[in-house]
N, C-alpha and C positions, 0 to 999 in steps of 0.2 A: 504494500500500500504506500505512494507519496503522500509524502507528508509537505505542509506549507511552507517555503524557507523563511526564515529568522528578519531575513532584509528586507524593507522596504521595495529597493529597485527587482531584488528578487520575487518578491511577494509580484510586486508588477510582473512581468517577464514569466513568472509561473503561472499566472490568471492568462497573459496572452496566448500563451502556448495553450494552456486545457482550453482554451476558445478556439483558437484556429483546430486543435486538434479536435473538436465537435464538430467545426465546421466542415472539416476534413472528411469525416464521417459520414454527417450530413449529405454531401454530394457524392460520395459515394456510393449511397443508398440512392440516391436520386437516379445516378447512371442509371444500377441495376431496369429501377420502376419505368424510366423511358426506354432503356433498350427494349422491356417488354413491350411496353406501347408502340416504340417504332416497330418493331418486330411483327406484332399483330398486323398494323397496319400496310406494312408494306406485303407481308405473306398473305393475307385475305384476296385480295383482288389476284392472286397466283394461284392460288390454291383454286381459287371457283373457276380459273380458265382449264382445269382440268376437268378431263370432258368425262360423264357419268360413269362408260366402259374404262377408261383407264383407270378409274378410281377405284373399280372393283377390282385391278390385275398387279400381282405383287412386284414390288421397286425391283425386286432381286430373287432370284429364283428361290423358294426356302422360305422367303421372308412375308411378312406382311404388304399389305397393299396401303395405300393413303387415305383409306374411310378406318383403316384397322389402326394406322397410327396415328390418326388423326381422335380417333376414339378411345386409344389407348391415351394421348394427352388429355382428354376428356375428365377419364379417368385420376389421373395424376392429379389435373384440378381441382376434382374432387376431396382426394386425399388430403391434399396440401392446404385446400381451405380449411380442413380442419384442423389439420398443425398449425398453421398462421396463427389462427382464431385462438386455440388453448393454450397453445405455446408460452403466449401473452402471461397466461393465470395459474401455471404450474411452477415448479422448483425444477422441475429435470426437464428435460425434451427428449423424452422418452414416447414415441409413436406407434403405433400398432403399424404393421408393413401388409403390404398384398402382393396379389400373385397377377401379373401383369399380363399374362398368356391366359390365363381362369377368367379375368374379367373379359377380358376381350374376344375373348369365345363364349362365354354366358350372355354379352350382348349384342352378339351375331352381328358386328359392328360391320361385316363385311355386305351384308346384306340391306344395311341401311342407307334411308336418302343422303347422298355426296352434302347437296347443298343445307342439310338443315345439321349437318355435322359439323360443315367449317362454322355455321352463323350460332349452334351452341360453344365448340369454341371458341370463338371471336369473342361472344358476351360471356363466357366466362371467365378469360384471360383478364379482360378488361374490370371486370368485377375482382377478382385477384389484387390488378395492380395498382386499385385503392385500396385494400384490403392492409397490403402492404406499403401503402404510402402513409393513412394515415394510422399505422402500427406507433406509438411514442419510444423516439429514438431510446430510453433508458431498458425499457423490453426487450426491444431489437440487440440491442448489445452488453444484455448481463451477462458472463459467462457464467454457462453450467457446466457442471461437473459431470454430470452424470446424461446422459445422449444414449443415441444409438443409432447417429451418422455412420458410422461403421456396418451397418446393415440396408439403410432407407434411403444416402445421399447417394446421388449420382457420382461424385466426387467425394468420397470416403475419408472422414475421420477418424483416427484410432479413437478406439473406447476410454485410453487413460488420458486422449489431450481435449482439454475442456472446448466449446464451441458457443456460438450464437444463434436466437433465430435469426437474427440477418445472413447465417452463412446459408442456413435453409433457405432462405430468400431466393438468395442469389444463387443458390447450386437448383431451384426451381426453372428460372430464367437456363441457366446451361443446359437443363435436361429437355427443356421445351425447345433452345432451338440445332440442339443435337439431332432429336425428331426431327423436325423441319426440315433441316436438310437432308437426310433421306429420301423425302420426296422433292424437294426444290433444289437441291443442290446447293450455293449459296444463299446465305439470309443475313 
């Protein structure tokens, strides 16, 4: 834990710094929130020029199709809203995990309308990225001790090194447009 220094001009100088160093923060959280909004934005009008038939036919032989992963991120929004949300009012970040392949064959995503997948996407993302914007930066970045990123993130944290929900945030954003690109190629 810092402690205040003893000095005046230091007492100064150590207020500026934990300022700038909030504000620091601050926009960094903000990148994350607009990448997602740019991301949305720019991938929606992409995604709907994909025409009914190719949406039902997989990116890669093996793999899912773009209603599957477009449904599979569906999914994930789901999930994460409710991490975002409780994250906030627990002591750990501790999340229950799902089976990504189970969901997405229990909702025969493949066989569902292109165009009413990307526009539940689209309003869910965007619901998300206030979700997470107006989260109170002291929430966002208490560290916990106790997680289980090492199971749920996309980008994995060991079990013994403490984490943030702002990492969950931001490894949400990675894993939505790691998707994306599979069917878009750059995003």
């Amino acid at each position: 834990m810092l402690t205040t220094p003893s000095t005046p001009v230091n007492r100064t100088l150590f207020r500026l710094c934990a300022h700038l160093k909030c504000a620091y923060i601050f926009l960094m959280m903000q990148d994350y929130v607009k990448d997602l909004r740019a991301t949305i934005e720019s991938a929606t009008p992409k995604l709907l020029e994909i025409s009914d038939d190719d949406s039902a036919r997989p990116v890669k032989t093996g793999n899912w199709c773009p209603r599957q992963i477009i449904g599979h991120l569906i999914d994930s929004a789901a999930n994460n809203h409710r991490r975002f949300v409780t994250g906030q009012y627990q002591d750990d970040l501790v999340f229950a995990g799902y089976d990504g392949d189970q969901w997405v064959d229990a909702q025969q995503y493949k066989s569902a309308d292109w165009k009413d997948l990307v526009s539940l996407w689209k309003a869910y993302n965007l619901h998300l990225s206030r979700v997470m914007e107006v989260a109170p930066q002291e929430l966002r970045l208490q560290q916990r001790t106790r997680h289980n990123f090492d199971q749920i993130a996309s980008r994995t944290v060991s079990a013994d090194q403490p984490s943030t929900l702002d990492y969950l945030m931001e490894d949400y954003v990675v894993h939505l447009k790691h998707h994306l690109r599979q069917i878009l190629g750059d995003v």
